[in-house]
N, C-alpha and C positions, 0 to 999 in steps of 0.2 A: 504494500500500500504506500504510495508517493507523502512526502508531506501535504501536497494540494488534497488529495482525497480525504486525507486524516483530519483535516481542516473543515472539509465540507461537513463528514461526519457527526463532527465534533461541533460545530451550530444549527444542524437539525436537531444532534439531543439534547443541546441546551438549548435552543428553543421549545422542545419539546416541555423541558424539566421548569422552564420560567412559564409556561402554559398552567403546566398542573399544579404548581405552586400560584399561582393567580388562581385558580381553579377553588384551589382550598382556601386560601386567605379571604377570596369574597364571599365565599359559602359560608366562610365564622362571621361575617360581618352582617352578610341577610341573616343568616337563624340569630343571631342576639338583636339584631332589628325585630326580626317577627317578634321571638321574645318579647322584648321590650314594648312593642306595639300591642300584643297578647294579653300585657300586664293592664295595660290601661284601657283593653276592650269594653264595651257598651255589656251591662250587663241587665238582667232582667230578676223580680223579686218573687220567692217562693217559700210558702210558709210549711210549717212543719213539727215536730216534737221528736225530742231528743229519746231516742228506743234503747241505746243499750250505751256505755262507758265504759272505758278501759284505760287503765294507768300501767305503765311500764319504760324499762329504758330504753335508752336512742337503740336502734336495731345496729346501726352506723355508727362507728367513732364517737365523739362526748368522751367525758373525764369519768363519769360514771355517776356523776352528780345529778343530772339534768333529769328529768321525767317527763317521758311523752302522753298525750293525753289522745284518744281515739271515742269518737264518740260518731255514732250514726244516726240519723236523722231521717224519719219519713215523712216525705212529703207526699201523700197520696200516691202518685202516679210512680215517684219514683223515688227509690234511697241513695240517700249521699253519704258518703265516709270519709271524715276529717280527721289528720293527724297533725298535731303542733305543739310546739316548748311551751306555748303561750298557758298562763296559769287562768288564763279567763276561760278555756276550753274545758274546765274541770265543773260540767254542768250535772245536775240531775237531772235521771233517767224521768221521764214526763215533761219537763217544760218546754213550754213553746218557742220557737227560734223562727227567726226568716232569715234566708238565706240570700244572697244577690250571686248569683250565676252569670260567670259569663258568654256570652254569647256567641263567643272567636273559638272557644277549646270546651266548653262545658266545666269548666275548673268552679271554685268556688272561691269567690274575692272578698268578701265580707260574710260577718256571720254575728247577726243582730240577737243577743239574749238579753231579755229585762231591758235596760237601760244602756248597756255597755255593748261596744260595736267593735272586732277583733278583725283587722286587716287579717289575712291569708295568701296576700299575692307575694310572688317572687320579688325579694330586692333588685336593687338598679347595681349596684358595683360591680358587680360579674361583669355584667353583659354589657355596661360602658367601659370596662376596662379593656375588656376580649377585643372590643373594635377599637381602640387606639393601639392595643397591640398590633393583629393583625395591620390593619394602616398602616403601622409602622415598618412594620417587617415587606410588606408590600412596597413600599418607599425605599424601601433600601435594596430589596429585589431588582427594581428595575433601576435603582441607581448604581448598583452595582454592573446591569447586565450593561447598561450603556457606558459606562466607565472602562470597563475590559473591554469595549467594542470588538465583543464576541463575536456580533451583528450589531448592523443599523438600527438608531431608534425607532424607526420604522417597523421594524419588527416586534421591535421592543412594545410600541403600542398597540401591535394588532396580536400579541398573547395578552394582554394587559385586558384588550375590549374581547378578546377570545374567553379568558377565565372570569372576566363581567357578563358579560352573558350567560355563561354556563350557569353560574356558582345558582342564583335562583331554582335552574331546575335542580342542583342538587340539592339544592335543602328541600324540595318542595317535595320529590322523589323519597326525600332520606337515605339517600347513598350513605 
């Protein structure tokens, strides 16, 4: 194999390798988008009474301190199963709850007992921090591939809008 062939070789598969690394980088960037969009879906409200409770430790990691609280709730049509640290979860079995559902995932976002109202949606830090990483590592990705003028930035942009386009279907697939 000539040095010219080894050359050629050698910018199809890093082309190929700056593709699928754009591929993955914008696939973390939509699923903590949806995420985060997920979190703050329109939700709808549904009443109900608390059937049965359960106290026990994190199934996951924890210090061994912490107590998880599992309470099920029927709401006529249908039963919902909450698990959380939260010490307001620690309802008896009979009383009335309404629950607010969301509408994006079927999760439960709020959980209305008595007087006191217990967020249940996923925090924001994760999923704002996962897309300034990624970004980040994408930013240097292609600062990199055009710095080594491996190839033309030309190229450089059409993996960049190649792994932008894709990355949605893959989160939407779940590759």
């Amino acid at each position: 194999m000539t040095v010219g062939r080894f050359t050629q070789v050698l910018r199809k598969v890093f082309f190929t390798a700056v593709a699928l690394v754009s591929l993955f980088l914008g696939g973390v960037v939509c699923l903590m988008c949806q995420v985060l969009a997920g979190r703050d879906a329109p939700t709808y409200r549904t009443e109900g009474h608390v059937v049965s409770h359960e106290r026990g430790a994190l199934p996951v990691g924890g210090d061994g301190g912490e107590v998880s609280h599992t309470i099920a709730v029927d709401a006529g049509n249908r039963r919902y199963r909450v698990t959380a640290l939260d010490p307001g979860l620690d309802l008896p079995v009979g009383l009335p709850v309404a629950l607010d559902v969301s509408r994006a995932d079927g999760s439960i976002a709020y959980l209305h007992a008595g007087g006191a109202v217990i967020d249940l949606r996923a925090g924001v830090v994760r999923p704002v921090l996962l897309i300034c990483a990624a970004l980040l590592a994408l930013g240097a990705v292609y600062f990199g591939a055009v710095r080594l003028h491996v190839y033309p930035p030309v190229a450089t942009w059409l993996a960049l809008a190649l792994g932008a386009l894709l990355a949605p279907v893959a989160v939407f697939v779940r590759v």
